[in-house]
C-alpha positions in Angstrom: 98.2 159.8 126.8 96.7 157.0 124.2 97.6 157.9 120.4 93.7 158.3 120.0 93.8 161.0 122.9 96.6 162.9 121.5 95.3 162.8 118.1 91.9 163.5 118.4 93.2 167.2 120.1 94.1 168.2 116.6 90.7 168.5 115.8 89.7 171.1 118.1 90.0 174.4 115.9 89.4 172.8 112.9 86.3 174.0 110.3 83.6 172.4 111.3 84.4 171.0 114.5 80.8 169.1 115.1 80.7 167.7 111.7 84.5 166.0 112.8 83.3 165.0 116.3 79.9 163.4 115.2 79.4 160.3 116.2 79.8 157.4 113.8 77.2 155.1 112.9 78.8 151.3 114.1 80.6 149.9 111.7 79.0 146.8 110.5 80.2 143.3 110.1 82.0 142.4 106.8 79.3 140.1 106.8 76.5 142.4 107.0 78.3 144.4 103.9 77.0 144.0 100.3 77.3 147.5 99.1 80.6 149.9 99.4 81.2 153.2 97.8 84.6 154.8 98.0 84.9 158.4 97.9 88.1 159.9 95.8 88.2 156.2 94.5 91.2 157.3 92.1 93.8 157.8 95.3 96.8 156.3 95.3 95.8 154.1 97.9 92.3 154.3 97.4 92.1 152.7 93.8 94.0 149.5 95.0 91.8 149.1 97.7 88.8 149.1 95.5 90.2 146.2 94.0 90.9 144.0 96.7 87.1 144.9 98.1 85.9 143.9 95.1 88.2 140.4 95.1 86.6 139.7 98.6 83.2 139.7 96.8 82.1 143.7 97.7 80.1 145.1 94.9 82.2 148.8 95.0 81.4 152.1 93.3 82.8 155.1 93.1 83.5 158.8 92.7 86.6 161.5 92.6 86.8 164.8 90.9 89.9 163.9 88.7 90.4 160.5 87.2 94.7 159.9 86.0 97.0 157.2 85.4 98.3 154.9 86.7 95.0 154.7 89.5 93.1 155.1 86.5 93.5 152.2 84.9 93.2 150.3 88.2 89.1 151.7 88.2 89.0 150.6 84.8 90.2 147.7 84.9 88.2 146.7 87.7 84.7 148.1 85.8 84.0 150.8 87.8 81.7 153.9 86.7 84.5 156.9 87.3 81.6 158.5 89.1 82.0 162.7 89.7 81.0 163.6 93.3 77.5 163.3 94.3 75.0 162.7 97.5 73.4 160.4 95.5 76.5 157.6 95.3 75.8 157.1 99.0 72.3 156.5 99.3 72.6 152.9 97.9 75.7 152.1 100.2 75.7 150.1 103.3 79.2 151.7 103.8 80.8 154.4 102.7 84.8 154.8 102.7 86.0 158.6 102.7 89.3 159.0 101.3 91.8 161.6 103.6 91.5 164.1 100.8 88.4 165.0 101.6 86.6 167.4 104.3 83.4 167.6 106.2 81.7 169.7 103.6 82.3 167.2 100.6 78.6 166.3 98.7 79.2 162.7 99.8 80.6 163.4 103.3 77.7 165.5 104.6 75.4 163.0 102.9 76.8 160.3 104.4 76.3 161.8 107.6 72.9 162.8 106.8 71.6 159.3 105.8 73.5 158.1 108.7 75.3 155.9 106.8 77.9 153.6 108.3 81.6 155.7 107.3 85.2 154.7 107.8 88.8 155.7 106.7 90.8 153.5 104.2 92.7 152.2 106.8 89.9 151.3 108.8 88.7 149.9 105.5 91.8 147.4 105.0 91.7 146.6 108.7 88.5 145.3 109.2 87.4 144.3 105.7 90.8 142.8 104.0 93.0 142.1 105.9 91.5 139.3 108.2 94.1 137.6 110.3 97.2 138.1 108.0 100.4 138.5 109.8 100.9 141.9 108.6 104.1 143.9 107.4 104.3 147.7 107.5 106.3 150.0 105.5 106.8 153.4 107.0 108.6 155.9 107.2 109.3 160.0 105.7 111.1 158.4 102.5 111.2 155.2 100.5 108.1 153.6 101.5 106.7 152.8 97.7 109.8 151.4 96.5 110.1 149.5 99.7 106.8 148.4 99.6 107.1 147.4 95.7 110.4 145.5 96.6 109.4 143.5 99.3 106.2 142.3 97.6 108.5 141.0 94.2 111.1 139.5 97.0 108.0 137.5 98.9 106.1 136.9 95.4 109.2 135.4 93.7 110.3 133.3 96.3 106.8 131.7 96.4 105.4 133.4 99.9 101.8 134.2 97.8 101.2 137.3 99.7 98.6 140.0 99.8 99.5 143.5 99.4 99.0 146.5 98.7 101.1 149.4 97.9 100.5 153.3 96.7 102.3 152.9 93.5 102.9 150.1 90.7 106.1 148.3 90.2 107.8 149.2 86.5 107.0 146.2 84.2 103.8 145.1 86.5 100.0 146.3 86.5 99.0 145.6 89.7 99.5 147.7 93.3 97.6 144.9 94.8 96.4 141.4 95.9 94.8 139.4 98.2 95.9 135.5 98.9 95.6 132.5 101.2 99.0 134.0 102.5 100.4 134.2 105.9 101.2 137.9 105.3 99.8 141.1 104.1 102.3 144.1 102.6 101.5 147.4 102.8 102.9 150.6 102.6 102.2 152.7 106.0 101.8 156.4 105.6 101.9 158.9 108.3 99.5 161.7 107.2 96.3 161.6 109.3 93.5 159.0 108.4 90.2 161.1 107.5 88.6 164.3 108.6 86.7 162.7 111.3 90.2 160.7 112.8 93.5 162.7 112.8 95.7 159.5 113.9 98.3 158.8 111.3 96.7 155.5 109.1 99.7 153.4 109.9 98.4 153.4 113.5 95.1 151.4 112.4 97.5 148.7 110.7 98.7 147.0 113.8 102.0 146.3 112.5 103.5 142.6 113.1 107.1 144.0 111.4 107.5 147.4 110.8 110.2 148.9 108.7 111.1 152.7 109.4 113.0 154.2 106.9 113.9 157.6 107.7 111.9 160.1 109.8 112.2 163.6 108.6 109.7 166.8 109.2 107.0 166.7 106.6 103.3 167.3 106.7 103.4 170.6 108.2 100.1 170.7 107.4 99.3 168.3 109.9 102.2 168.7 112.4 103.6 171.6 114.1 106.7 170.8 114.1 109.6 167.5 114.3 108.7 166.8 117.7 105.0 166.5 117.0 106.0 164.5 113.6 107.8 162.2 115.7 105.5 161.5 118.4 103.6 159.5 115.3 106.4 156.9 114.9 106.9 156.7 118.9 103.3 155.7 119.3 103.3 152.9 115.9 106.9 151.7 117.3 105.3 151.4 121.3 102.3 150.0 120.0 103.8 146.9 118.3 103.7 143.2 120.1 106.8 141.8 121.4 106.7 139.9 119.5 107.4 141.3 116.2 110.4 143.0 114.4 111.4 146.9 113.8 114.0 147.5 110.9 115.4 151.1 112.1 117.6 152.7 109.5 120.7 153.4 111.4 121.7 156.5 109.0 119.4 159.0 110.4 116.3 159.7 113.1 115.0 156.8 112.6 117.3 155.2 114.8 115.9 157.2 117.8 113.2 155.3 118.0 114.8 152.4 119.2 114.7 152.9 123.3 110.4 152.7 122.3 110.3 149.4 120.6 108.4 147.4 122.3 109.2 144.6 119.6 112.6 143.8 118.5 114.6 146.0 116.9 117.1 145.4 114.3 118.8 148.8 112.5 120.5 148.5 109.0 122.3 151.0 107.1 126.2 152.0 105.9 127.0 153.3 109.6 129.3 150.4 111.2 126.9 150.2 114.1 124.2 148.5 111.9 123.0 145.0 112.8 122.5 144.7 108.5 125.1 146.5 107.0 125.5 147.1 103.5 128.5 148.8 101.8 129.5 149.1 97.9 131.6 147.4 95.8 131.3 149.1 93.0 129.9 148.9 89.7 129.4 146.7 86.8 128.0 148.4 84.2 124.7 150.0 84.8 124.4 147.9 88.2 125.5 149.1 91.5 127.4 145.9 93.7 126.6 145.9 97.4 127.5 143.4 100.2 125.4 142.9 103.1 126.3 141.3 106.4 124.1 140.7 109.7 125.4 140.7 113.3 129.2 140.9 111.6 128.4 137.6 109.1 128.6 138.1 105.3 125.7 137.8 103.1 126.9 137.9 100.1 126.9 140.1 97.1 123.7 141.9 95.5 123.9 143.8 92.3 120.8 146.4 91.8 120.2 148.6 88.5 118.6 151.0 90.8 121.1 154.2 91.7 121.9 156.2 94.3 122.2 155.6 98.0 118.6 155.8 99.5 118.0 152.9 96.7 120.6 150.8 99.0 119.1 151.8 102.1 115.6 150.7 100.9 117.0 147.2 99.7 119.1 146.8 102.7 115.4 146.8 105.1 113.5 144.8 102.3 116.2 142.0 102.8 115.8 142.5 106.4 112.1 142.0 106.6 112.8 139.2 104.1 115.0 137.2 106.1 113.0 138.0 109.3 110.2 136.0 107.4 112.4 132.8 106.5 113.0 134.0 102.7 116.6 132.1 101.3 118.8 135.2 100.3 119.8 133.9 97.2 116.4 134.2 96.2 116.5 138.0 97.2 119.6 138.5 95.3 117.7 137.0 91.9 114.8 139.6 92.0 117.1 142.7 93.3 119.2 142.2 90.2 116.1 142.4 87.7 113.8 145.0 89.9 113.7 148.4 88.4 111.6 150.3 90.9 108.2 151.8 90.6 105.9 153.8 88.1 106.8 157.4 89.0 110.2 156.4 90.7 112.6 157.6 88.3 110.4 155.9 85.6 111.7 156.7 81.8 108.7 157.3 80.0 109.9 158.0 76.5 113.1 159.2 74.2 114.3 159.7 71.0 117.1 157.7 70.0 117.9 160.3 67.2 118.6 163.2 69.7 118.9 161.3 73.0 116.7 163.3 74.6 114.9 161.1 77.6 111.6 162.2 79.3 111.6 160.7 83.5 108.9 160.9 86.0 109.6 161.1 89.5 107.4 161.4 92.7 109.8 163.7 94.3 108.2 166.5 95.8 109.8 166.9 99.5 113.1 168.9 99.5 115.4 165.7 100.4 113.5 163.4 98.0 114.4 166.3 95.1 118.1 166.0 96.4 118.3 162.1 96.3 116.3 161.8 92.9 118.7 164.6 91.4 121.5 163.2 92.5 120.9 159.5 91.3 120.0 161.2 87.5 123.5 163.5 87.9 125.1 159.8 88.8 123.4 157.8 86.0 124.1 160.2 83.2 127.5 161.8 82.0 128.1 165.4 82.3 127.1 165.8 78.0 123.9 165.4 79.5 121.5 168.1 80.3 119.3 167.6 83.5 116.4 169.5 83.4 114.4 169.2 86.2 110.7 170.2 85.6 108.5 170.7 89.4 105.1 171.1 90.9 105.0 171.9 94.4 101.4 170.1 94.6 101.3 168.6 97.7 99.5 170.5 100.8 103.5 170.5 102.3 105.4 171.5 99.2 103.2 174.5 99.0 104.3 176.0 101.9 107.2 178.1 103.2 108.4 175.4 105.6 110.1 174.1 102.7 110.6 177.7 101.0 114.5 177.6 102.2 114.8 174.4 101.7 114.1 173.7 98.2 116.5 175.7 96.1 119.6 174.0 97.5 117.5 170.4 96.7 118.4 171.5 92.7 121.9 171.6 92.6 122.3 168.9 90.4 120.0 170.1 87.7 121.6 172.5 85.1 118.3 174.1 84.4 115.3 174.2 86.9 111.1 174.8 85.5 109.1 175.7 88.5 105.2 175.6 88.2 104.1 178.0 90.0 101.8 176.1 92.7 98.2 176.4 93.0 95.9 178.3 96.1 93.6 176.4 97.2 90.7 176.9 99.9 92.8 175.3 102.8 95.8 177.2 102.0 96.9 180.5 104.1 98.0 183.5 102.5 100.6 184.6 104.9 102.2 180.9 104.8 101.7 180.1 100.8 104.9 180.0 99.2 107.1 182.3 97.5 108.0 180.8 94.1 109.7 183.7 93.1 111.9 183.6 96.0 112.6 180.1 95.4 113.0 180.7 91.9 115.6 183.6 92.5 117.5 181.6 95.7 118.0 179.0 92.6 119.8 181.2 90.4 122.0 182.6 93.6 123.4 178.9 93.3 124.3 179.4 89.7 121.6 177.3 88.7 119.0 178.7 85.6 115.9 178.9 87.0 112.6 179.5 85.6 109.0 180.2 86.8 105.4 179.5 84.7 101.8 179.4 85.6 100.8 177.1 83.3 101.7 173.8 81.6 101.6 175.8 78.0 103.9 178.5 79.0 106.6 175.7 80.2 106.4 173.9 77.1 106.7 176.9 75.2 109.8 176.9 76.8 111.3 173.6 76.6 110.0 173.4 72.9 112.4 176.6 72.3 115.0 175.9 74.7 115.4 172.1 74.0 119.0 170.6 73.6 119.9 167.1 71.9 120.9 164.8 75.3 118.5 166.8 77.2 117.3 164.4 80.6 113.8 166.0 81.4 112.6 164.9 84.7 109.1 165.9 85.8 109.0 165.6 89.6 105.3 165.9 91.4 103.2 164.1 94.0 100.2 164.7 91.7 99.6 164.0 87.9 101.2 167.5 86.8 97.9 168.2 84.7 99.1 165.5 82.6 102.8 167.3 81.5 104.2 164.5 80.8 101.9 163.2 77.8 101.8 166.8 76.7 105.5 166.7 76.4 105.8 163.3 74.5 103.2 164.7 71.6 105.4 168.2 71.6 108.7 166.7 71.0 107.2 163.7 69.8 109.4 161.0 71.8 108.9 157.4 71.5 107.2 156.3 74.8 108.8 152.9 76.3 
């Protein structure tokens, strides 16, 4: 069965069936395109591609129903009306882009339909209209993908490959999540959640990988998928879909390494494991940085120091300088930009502190049980025991919400010594009988000795952190979503000095 067979079977069942299955209006030309509007404009994907729409010479507009940093300040910056939801943004479109987010019934969805409007996904968007003939370098994978993403494009910029990119996230230090070039390559981060509400294939399937990187592959979505088998079938079909061409980094430390016997292209794993064609293994520290040495098919590297902590950090540098080499990049370059890169906006970002009390404020992405374990353990390894890690989360995502995770989460928050749980939101697409059980969670917590508290609102927690806060406290907000804007909320409470 083709991916688009399998993947279009998901649709059967689903509210308002027709409205999925209509048929499309073609899809122009790019150069029959003056006019594109963008639907949810201020996704993390969706924002960046405005921008490089507009940089081929697309006059874009927009709409969303929330507007936050960092995607923002990418409308801004690019002079774009942030636009509420409306039939009347299409009517002066000659395409219209419909972000993931968004159903059959959304204002601009039906009206697009209605006008009979030409409408595509994003990543039909950056197929057709952006990308052009690059040679183009995918990022996958359950884990990792943003700071793998943001990595390789500072290791191709910095060693003068000019390529164009884009990436759901914006590196630390930088104010860009994109770029288009004369380049051989394009860089982008490829996600596995399904494309739009009209086409259930997973967007990295539209991206016609030339190297692929798979970092781990690990049941999420449940949404979407039914289960790990069903999850995996995604990956089998991107990795069997690939020319021969091209290269697969496989991570050699967990399921991704399945995936080998489908590669079609070749396939190169890296890892710690002593069966990796890349290895890496530590050295040690030197200070703040972490000292790794790679070798490739048993012949040293060399030595890379990275400020970046914990072990999935190593694991995502280890496939960047893969890919890297695979595209004819000098390693000592790599090892210049790995010892000054950071990692992302919203990757274990500080955002403020006070220096009087040494209490620090950290954003983090986390929001799937084993990205909470790996973000919590790389804060319990950065900062002595005198510290206090608080760890402050939203289950926001249509996953995290659920009770797949329900039994997963509390042992995710072992290395916190006091745990804030927002209790999540119900929305329209959410089931009663399989919404989560915050109290449950909250209680399974505490059975692991860990405090544990539960909130409905962003008041009532800081309420609570105001009167519970302890000098060397380490707060670490952790959401896929902009936490109704937490983190600003607790800069002005305990008025910390943002960085």
């Amino acid at each position: 069965m083709t991916s688009e067979a399998y993947f279009s079977q998901k649709i059967t069942g689903l509210a308002h069936e027709d409205a999925r299955r209509a048929v499309r209006p073609v899809i122009p030309n790019p150069s029959d395109v003056k006019r594109i509007h963008i639907s949810a404009i201020c996704g993390k994907a969706m924002a960046p591609l405005a921008g490089l729409l507009v940089a081929k010479g697309y006059a874009v507009t927009g709409s969303d129903s929330t507007y936050a940093p960092p995607m923002s300040d990418v409308i801004s910056a690019l002079g774009i009306v942030e636009n509420e939801f409306s039939a009347s943004n299409v009517e002066n479109a000659d395409l219209v882009v419909v972000g993931n987010a968004l159903g059959p019934a959304n204002l601009e969805a039906v009206a697009a339909r209605e006008l009979g409007k030409p409408y595509i996904s994003i990543a039909e968007a950056l197929s057709i209209f952006v990308m052009d003939e690059q040679e183009r370098i995918v990022v996958s994978g359950t884990h990792g993908k943003t700071t793998t993403t943001g990595l390789l494009i500072k290791l191709f910029l910095d060693a003068g490959a000019d390529p164009s990119f884009l990436v759901g996230g914006v590196v630390q230090g930088e104010n860009t999540a994109y770029a288009t070039s004369a380049g051989k390559s394009f860089l982008i981060e490829g996600d596995e959640y399904d494309t739009a509400y009209f086409d259930k294939r997973p967007k990295f399937l539209h991206y016609q990988a030339n190297h692929l990187i798979v970092t781990s592959m690990e049941l999420d979505h449940t949404d979407i998928y039914s289960g790990l088998e069903d999850y995996t079938q995604a990956f089998k079909y991107l990795v069997s879909e690939m020319p021969a061409d091209g290269s697969v980094l496989l991570c050699a430390d967990n399921e991704a390494a399945s995936l080998k016997p489908h590669c079609v292209a070749k396939a190169i794993t890296y890892g710690f494991s002593e069966d990796a064609d890349l290895q890496v293994t530590h050295e040690g520290r030197e200070g703040a940085l972490q000292l790794l040495r790679f070798t490739l098919h048993g012949k040293d590297l060399g030595q890379v120091k990275t400020p970046l902590t914990g072990e999935y950090n190593c694991l995502n540098i280890a496939c960047s300088i893969g890919v890297a080499l695979q595209n004819g990049l000098p390693f000592e370059s790599l090892v210049k930009t790995i010892s000054t890169f950071t990692g992302m906006k919203k990757r274990q970002e500080l955002l403020a502190k006070d220096e009087e009390s040494g209490v620090e404020l950290i954003d983090d992405y986390a929001h799937h049980p084993t990205a909470v374990t790996a973000t919590l353990e790389g804060m319990r390894n950065r900062y002595p025991k005198s510290h206090r890690i608080v760890a402050i989360f939203e289950p926001r995502s249509n996953s995290s919400r659920r009770k797949s995770f329900e039994n997963d989460y509390p042992n995710s928050f072992k290395d916190a010594d006091l745990v804030v749980l927002k209790i999540p939101p119900f929305r329209d697409n959410d089931n009663r009988d399989d919404f989560m059980d915050s109290e449950k969670v909250r209680q399974m917590i505490e059975d692991l000795g860990v405090s544990a508290h539960l909130f409905e609102t962003n008041e009532q927690i800081l309420t609570f952190l105001q009167s519970d806060r302890q000098d060397k406290d380490v707060l670490i907000t952790m959401s896929n979503g902009h936490f109704d804007h937490i983190q600003d909320q607790i800069i002005a409470q305990m008025n910390l000095a943002k960085v």
